[in-house]
Predicted model as a PDB file, atoms N, CA, C, CB and O in Angstrom, pLDDT in the B-factor column:
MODEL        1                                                                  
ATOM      1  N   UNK A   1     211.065  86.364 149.057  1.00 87.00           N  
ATOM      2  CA  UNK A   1     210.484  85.663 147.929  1.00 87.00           C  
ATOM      3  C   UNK A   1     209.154  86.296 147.521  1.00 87.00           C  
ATOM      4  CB  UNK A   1     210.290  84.187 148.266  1.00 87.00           C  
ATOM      5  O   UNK A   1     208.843  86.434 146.338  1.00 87.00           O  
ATOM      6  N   UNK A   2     208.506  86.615 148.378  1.00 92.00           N  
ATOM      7  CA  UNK A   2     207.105  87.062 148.444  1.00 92.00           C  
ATOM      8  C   UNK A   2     207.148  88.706 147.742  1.00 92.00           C  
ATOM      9  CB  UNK A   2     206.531  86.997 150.213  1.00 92.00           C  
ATOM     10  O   UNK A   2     206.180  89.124 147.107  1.00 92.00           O  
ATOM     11  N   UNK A   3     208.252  89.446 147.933  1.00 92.00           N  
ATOM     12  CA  UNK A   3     208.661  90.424 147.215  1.00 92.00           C  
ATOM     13  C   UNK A   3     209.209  90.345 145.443  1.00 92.00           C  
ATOM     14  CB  UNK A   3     209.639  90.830 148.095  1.00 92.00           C  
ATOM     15  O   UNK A   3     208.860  90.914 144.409  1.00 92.00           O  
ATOM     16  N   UNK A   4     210.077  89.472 145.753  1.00 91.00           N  
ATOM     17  CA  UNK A   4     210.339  88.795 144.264  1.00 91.00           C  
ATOM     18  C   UNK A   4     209.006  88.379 143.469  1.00 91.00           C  
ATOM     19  CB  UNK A   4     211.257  87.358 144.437  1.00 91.00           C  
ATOM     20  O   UNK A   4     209.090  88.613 142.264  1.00 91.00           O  
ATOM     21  N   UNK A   5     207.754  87.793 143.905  1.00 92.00           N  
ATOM     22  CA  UNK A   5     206.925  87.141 143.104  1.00 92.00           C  
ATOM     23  C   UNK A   5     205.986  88.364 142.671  1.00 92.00           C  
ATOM     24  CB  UNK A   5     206.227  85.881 143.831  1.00 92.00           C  
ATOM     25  O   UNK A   5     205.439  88.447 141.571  1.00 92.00           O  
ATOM     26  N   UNK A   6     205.892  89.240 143.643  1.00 92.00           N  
ATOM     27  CA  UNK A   6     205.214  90.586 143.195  1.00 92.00           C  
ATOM     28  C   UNK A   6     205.660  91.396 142.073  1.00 92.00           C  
ATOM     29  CB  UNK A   6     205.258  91.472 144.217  1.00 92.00           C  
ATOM     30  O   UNK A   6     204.863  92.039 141.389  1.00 92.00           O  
ATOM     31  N   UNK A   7     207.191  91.377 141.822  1.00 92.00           N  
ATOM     32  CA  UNK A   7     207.531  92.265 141.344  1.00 92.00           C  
ATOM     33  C   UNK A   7     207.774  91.679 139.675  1.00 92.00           C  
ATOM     34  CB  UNK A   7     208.619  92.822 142.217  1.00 92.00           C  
ATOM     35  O   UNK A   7     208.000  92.429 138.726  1.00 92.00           O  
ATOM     36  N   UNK A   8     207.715  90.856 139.630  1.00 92.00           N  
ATOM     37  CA  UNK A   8     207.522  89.689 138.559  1.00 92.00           C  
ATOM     38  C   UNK A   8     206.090  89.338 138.108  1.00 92.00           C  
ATOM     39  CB  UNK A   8     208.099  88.375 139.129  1.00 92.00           C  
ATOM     40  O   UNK A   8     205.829  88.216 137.673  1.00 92.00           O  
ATOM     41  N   UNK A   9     204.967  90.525 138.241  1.00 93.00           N  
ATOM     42  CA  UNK A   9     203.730  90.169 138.338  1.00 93.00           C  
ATOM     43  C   UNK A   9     203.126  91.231 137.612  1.00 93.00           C  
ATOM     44  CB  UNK A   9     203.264  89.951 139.677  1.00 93.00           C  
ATOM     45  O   UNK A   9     203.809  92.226 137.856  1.00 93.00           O  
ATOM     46  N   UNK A  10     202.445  91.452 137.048  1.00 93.00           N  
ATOM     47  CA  UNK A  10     201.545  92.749 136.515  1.00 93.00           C  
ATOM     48  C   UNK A  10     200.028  92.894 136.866  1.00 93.00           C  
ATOM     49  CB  UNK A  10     201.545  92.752 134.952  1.00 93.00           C  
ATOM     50  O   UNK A  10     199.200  92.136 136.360  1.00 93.00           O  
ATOM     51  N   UNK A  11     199.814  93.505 137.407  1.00 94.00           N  
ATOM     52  CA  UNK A  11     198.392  93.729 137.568  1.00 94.00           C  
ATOM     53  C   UNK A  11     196.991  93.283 135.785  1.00 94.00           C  
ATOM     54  CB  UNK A  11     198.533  95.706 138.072  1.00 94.00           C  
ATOM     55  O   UNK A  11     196.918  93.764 134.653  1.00 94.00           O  
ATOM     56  N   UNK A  12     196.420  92.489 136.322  1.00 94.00           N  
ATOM     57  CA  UNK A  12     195.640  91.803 135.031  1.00 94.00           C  
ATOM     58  C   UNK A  12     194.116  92.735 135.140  1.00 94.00           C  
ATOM     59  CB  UNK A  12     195.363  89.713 135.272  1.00 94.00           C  
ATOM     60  O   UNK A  12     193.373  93.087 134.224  1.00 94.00           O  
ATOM     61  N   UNK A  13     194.018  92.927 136.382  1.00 95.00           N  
ATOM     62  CA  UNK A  13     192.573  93.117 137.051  1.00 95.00           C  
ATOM     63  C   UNK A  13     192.285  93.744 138.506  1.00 95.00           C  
ATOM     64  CB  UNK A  13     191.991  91.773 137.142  1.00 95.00           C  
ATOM     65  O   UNK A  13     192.534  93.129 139.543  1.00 95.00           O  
ATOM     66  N   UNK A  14     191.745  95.012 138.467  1.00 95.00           N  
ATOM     67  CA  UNK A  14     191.951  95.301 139.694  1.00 95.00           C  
ATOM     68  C   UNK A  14     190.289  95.796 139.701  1.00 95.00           C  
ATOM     69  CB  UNK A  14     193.319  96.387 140.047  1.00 95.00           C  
ATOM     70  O   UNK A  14     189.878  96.570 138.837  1.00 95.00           O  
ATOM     71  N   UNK A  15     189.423  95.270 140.745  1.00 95.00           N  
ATOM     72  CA  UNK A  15     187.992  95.458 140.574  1.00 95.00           C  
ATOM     73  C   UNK A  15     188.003  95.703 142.458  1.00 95.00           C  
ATOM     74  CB  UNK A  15     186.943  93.862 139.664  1.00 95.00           C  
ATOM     75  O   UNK A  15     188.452  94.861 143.236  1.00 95.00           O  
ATOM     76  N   UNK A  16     187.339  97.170 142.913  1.00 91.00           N  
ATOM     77  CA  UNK A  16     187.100  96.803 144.507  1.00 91.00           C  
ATOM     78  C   UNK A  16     188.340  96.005 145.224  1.00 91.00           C  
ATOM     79  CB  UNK A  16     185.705  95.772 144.647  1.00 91.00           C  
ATOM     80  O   UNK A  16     189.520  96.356 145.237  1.00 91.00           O  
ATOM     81  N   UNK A  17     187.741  94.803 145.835  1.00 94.00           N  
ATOM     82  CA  UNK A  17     188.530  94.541 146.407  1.00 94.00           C  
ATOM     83  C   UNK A  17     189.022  92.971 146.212  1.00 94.00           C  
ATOM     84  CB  UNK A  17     188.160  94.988 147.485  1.00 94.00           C  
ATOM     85  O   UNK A  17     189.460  92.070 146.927  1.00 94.00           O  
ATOM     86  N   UNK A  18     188.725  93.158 144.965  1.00 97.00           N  
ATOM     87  CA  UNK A  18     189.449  91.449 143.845  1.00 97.00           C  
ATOM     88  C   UNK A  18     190.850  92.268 143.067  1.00 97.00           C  
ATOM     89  CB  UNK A  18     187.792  90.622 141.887  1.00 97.00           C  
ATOM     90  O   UNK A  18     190.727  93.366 142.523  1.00 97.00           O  
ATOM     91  N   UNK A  19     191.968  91.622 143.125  1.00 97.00           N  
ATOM     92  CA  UNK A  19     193.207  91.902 142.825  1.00 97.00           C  
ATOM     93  C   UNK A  19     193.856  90.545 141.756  1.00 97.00           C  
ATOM     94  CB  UNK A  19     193.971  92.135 144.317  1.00 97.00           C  
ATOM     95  O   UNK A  19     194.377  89.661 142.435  1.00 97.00           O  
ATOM     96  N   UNK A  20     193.891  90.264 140.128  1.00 97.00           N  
ATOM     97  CA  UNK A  20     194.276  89.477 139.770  1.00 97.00           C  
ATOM     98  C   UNK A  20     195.487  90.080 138.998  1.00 97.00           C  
ATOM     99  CB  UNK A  20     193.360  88.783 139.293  1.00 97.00           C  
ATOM    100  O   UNK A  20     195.528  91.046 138.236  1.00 97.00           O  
ATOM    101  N   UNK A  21     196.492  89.200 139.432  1.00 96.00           N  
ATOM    102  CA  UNK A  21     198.288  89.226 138.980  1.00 96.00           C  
ATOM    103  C   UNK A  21     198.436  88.237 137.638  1.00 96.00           C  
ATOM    104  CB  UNK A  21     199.509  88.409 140.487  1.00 96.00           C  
ATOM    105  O   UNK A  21     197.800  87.187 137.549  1.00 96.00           O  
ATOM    106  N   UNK A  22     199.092  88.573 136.902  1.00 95.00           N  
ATOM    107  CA  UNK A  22     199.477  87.549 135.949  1.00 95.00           C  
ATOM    108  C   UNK A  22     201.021  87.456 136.197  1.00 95.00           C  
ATOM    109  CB  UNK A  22     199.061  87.930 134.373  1.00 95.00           C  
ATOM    110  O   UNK A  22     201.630  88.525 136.239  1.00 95.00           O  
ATOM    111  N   UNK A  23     201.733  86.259 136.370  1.00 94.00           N  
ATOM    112  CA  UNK A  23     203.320  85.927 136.599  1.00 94.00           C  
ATOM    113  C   UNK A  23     203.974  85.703 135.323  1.00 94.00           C  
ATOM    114  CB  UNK A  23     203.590  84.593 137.499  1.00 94.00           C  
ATOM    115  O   UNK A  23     203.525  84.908 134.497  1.00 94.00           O  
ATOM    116  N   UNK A  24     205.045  86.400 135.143  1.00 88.00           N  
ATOM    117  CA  UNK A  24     205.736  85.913 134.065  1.00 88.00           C  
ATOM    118  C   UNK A  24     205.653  84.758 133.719  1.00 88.00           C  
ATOM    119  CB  UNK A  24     206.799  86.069 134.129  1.00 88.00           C  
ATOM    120  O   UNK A  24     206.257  84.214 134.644  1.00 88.00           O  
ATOM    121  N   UNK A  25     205.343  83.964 133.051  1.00 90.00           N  
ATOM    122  CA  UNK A  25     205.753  82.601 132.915  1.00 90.00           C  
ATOM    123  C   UNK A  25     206.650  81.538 133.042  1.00 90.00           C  
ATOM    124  CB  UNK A  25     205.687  82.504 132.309  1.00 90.00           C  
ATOM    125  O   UNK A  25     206.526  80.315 133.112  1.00 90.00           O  
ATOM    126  N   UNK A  26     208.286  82.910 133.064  1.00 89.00           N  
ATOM    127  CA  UNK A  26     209.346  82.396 133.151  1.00 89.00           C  
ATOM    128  C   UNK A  26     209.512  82.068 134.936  1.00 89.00           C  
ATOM    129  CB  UNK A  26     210.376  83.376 132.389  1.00 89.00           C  
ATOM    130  O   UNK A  26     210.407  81.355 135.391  1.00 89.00           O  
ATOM    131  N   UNK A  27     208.456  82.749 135.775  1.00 89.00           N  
ATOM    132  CA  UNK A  27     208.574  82.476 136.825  1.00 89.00           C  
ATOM    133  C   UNK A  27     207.776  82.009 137.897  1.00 89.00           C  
ATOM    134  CB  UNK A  27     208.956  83.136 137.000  1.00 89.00           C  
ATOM    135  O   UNK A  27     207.549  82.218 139.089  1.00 89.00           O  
ATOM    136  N   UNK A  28     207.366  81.098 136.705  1.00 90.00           N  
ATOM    137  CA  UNK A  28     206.353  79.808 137.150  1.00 90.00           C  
ATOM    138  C   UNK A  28     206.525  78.844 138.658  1.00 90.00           C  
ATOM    139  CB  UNK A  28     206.569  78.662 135.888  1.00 90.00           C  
ATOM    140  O   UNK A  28     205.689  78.246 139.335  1.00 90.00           O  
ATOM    141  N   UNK A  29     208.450  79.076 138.838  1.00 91.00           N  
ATOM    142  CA  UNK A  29     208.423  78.620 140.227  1.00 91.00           C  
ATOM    143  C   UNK A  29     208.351  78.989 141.233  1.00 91.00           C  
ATOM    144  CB  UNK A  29     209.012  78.205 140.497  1.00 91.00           C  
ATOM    145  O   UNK A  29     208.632  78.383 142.267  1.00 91.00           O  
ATOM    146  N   UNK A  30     207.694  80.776 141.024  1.00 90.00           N  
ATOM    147  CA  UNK A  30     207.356  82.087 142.772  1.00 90.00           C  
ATOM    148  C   UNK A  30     206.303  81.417 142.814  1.00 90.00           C  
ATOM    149  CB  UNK A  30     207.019  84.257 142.805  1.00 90.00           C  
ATOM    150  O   UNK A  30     205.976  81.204 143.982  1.00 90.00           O  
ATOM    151  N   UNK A  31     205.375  80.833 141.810  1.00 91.00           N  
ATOM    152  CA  UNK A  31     204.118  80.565 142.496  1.00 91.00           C  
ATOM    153  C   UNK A  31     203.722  79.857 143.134  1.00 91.00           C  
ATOM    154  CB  UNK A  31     203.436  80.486 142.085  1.00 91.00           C  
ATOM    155  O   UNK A  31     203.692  78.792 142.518  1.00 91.00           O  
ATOM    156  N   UNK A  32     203.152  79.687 144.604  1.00 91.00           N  
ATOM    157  CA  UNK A  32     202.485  79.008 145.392  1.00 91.00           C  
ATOM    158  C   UNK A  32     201.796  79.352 146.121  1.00 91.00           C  
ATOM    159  CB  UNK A  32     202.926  78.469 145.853  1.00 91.00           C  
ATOM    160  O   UNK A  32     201.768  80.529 146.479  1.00 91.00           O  
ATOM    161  N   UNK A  33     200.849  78.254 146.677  1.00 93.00           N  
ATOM    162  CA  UNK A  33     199.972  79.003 147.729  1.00 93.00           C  
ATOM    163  C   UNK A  33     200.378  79.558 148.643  1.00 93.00           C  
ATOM    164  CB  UNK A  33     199.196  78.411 148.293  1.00 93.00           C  
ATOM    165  O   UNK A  33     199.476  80.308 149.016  1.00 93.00           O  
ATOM    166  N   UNK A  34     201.263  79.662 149.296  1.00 94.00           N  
ATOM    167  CA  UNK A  34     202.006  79.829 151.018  1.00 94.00           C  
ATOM    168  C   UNK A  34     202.153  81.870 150.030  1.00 94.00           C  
ATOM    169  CB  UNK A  34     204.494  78.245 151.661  1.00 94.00           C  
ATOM    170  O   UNK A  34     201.436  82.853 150.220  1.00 94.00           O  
ATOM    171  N   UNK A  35     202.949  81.758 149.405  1.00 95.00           N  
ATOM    172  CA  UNK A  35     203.833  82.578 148.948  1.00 95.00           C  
ATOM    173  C   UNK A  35     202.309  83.831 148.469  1.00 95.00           C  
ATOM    174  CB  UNK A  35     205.054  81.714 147.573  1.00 95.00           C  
ATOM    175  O   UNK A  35     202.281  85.028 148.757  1.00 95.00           O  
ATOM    176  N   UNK A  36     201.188  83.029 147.681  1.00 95.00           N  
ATOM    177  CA  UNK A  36     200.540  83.889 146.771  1.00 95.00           C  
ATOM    178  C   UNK A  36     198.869  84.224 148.600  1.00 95.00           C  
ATOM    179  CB  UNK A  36     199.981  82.620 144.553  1.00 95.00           C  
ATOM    180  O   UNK A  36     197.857  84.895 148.400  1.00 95.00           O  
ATOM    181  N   UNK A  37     199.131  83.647 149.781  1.00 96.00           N  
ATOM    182  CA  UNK A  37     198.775  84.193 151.021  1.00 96.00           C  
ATOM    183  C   UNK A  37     199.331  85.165 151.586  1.00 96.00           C  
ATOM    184  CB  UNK A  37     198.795  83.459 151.798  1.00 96.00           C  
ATOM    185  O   UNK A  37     198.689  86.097 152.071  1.00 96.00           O  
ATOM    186  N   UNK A  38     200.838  85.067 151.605  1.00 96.00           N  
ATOM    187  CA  UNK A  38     201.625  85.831 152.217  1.00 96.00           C  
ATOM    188  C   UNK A  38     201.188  87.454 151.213  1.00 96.00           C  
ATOM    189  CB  UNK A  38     203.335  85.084 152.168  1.00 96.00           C  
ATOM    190  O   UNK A  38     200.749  88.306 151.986  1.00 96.00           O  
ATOM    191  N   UNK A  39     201.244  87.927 149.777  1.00 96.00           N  
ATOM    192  CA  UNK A  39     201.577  88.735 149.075  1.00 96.00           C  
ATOM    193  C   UNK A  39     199.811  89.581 149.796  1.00 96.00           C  
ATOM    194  CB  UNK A  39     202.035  88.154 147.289  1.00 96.00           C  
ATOM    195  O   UNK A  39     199.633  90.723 150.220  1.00 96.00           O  
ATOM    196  N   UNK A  40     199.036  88.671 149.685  1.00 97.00           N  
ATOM    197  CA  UNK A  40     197.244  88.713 150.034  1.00 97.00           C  
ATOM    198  C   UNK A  40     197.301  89.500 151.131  1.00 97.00           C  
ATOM    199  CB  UNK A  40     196.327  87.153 150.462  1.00 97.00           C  
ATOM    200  O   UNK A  40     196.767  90.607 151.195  1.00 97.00           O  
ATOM    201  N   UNK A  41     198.039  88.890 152.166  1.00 97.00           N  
ATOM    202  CA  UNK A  41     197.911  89.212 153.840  1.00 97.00           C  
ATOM    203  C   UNK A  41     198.596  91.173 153.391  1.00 97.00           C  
ATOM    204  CB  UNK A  41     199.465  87.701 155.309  1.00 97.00           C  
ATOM    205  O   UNK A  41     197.975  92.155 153.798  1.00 97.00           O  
ATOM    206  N   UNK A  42     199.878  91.292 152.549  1.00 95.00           N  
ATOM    207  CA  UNK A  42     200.788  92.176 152.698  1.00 95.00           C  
ATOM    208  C   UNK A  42     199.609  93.590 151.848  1.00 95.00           C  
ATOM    209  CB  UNK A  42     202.505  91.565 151.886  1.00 95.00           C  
ATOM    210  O   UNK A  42     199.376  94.727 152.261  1.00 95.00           O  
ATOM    211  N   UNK A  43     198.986  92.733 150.313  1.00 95.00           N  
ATOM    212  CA  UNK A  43     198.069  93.811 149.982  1.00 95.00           C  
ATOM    213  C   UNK A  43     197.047  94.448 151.031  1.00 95.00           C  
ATOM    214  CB  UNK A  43     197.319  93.322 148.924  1.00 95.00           C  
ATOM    215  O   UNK A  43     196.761  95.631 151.216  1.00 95.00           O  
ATOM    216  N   UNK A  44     196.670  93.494 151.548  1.00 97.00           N  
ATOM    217  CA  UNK A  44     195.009  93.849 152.958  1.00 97.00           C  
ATOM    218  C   UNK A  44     195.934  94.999 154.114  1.00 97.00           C  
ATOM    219  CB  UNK A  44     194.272  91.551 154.438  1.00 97.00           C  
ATOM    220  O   UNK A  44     195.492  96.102 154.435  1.00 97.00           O  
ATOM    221  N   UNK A  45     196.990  94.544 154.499  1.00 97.00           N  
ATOM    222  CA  UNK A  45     197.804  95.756 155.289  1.00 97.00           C  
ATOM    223  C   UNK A  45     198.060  97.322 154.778  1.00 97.00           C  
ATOM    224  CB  UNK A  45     199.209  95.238 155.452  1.00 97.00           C  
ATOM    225  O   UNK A  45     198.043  98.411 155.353  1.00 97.00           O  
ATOM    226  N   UNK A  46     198.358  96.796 153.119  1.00 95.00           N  
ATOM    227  CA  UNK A  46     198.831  98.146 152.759  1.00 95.00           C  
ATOM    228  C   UNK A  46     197.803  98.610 152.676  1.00 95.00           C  
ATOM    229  CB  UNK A  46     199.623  98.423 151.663  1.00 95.00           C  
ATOM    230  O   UNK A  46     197.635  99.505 153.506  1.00 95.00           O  
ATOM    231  N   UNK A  47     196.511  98.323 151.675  1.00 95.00           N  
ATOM    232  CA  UNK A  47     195.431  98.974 151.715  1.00 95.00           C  
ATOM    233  C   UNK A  47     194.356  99.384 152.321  1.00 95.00           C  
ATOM    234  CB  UNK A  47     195.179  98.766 151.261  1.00 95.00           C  
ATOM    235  O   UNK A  47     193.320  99.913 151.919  1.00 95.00           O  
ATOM    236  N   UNK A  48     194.754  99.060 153.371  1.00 96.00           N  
ATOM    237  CA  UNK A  48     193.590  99.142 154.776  1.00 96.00           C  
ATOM    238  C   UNK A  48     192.337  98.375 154.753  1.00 96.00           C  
ATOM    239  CB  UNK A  48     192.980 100.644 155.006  1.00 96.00           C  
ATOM    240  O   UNK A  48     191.307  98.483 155.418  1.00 96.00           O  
ATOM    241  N   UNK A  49     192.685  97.589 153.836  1.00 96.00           N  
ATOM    242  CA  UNK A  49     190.769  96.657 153.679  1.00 96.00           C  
ATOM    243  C   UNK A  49     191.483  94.932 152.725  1.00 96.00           C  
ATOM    244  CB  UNK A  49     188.934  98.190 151.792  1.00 96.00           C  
ATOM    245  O   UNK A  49     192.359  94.668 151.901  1.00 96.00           O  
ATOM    246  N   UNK A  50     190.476  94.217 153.483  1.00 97.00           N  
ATOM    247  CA  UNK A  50     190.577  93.192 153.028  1.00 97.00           C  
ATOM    248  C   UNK A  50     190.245  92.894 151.640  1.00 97.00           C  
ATOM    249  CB  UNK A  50     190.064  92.601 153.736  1.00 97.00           C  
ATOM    250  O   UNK A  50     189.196  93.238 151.096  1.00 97.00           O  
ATOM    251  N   UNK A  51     191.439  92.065 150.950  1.00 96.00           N  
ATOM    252  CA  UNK A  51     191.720  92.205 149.530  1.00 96.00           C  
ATOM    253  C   UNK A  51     191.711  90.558 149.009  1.00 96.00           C  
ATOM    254  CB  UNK A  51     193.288  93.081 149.274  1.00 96.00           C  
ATOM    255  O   UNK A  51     192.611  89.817 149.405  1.00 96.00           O  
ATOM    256  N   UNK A  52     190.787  90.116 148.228  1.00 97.00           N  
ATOM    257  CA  UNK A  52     191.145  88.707 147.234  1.00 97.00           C  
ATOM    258  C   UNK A  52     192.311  89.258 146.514  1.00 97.00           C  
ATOM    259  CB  UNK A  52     189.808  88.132 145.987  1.00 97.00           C  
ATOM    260  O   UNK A  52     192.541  90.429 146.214  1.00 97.00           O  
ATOM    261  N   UNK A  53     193.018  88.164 146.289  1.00 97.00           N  
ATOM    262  CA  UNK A  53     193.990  87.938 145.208  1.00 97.00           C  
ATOM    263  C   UNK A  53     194.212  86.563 144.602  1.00 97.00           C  
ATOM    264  CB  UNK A  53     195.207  88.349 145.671  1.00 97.00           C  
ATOM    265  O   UNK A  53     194.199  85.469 145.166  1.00 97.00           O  
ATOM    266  N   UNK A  54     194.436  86.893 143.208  1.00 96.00           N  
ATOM    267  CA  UNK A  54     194.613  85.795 142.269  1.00 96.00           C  
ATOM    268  C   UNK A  54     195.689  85.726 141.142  1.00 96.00           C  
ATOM    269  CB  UNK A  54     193.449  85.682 141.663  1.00 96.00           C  
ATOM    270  O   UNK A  54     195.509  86.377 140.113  1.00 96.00           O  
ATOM    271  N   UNK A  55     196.702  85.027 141.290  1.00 96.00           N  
ATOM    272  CA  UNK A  55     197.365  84.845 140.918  1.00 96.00           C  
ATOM    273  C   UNK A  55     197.805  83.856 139.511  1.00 96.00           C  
ATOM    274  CB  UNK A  55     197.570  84.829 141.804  1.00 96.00           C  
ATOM    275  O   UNK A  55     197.856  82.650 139.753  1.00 96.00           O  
ATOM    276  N   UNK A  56     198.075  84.220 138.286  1.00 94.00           N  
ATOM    277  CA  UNK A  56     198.119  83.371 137.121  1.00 94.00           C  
ATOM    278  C   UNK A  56     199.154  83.348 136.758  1.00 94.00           C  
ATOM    279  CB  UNK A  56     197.420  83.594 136.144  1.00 94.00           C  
ATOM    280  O   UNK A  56     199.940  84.197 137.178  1.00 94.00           O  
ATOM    281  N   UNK A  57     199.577  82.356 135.820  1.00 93.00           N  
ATOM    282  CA  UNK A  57     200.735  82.553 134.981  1.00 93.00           C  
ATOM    283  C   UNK A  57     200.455  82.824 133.435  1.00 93.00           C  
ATOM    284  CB  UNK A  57     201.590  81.338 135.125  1.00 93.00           C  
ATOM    285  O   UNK A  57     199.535  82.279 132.825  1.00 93.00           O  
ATOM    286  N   UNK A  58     201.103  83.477 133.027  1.00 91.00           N  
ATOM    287  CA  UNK A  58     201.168  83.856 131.570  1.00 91.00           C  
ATOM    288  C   UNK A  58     202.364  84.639 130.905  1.00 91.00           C  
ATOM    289  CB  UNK A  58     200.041  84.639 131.337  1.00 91.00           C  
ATOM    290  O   UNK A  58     203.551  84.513 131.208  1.00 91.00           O  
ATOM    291  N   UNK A  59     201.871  85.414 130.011  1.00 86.00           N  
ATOM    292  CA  UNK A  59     202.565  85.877 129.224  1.00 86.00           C  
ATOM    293  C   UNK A  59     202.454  87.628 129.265  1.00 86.00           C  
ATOM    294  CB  UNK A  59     202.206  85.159 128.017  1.00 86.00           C  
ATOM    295  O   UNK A  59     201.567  88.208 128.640  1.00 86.00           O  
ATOM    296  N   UNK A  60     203.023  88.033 129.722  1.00 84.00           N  
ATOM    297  CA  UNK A  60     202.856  89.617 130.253  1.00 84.00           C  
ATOM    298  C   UNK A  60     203.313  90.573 129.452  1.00 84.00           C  
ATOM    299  CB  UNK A  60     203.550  89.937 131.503  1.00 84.00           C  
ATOM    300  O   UNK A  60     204.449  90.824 129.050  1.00 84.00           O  
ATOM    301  N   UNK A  61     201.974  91.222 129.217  1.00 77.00           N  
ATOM    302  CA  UNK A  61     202.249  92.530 127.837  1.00 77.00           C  
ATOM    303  C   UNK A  61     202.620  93.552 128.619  1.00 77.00           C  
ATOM    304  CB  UNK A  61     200.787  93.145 126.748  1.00 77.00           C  
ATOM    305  O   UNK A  61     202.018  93.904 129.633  1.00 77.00           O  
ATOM    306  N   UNK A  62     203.666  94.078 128.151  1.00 80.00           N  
ATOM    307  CA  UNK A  62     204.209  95.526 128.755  1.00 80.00           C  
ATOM    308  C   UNK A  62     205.693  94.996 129.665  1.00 80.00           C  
ATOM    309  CB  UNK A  62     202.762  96.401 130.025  1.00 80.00           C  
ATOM    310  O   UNK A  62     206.717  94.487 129.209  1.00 80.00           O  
ATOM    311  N   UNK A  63     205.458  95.224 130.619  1.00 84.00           N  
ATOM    312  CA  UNK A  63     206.893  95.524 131.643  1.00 84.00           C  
ATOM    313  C   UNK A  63     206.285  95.062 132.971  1.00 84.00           C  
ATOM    314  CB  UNK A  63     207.530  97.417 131.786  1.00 84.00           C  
ATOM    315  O   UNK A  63     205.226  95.556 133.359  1.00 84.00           O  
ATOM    316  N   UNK A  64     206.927  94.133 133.671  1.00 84.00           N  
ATOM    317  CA  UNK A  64     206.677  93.620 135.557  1.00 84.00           C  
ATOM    318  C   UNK A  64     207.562  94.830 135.660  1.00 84.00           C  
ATOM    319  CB  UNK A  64     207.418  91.687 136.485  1.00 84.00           C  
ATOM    320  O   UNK A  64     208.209  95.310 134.728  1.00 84.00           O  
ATOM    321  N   UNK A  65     207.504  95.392 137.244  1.00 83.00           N  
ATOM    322  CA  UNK A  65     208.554  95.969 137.733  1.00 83.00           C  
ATOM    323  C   UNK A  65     209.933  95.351 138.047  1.00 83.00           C  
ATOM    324  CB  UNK A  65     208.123  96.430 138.681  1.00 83.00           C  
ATOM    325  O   UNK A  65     210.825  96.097 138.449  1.00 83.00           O  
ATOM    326  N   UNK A  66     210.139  94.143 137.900  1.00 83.00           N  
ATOM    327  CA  UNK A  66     211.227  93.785 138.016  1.00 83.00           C  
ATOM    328  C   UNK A  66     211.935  93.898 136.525  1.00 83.00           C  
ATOM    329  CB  UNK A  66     211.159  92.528 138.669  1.00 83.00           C  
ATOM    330  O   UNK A  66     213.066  94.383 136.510  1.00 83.00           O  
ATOM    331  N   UNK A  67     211.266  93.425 135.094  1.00 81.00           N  
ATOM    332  CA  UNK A  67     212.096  93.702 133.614  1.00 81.00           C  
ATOM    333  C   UNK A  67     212.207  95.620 133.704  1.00 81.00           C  
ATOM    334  CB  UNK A  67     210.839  92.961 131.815  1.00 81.00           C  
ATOM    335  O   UNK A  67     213.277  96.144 133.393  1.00 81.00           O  
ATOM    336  N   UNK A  68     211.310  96.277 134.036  1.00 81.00           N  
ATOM    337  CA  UNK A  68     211.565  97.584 134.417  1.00 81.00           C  
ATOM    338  C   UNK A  68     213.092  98.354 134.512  1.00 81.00           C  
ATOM    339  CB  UNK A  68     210.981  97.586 135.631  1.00 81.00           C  
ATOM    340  O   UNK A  68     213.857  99.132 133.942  1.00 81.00           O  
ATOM    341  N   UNK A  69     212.822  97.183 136.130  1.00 82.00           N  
ATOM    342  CA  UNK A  69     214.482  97.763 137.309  1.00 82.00           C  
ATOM    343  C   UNK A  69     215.656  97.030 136.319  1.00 82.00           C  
ATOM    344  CB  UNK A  69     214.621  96.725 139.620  1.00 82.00           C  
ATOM    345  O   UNK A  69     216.844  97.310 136.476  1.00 82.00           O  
ATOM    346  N   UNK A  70     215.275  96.212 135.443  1.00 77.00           N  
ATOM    347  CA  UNK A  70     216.667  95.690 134.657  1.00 77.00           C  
ATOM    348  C   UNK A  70     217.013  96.766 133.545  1.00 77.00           C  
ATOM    349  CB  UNK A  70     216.440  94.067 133.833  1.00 77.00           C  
ATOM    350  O   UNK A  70     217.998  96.614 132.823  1.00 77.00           O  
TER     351      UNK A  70                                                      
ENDMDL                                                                          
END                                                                             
């Protein structure tokens, strides 16, 4: 799930080590806290440094990687 909500997400804001996602709107139900910790914990691993993340819903200009892979 936590893969699904990423990939359904576009980068809004990427500053240091603040990370804000905007969610499709249509997939207003990946979002939660459990789910938008888990994605937090997975960015701080990949990037070797501890990472905020923030997660919104909206309306996403361009392409998520998931309308992409379709």
């Amino acid at each position: 799930i936590v893969k699904v909500l990423a990939e359904n997400a576009i980068v809004a804001q990427w500053e240091s080590d603040f990370i804000h996602l905007t969610l499709d709107i249509e997939q207003k139900p990946l979002l939660n806290k459990r789910y938008e910790e888990r994605l937090q914990e997975s960015l701080s691993q990949y990037l070797r440094r501890k990472v905020r993340l923030k997660i919104t819903e909206g309306k996403i200009v361009g392409e998520s990687p998931a309308m992409k892979n379709q």
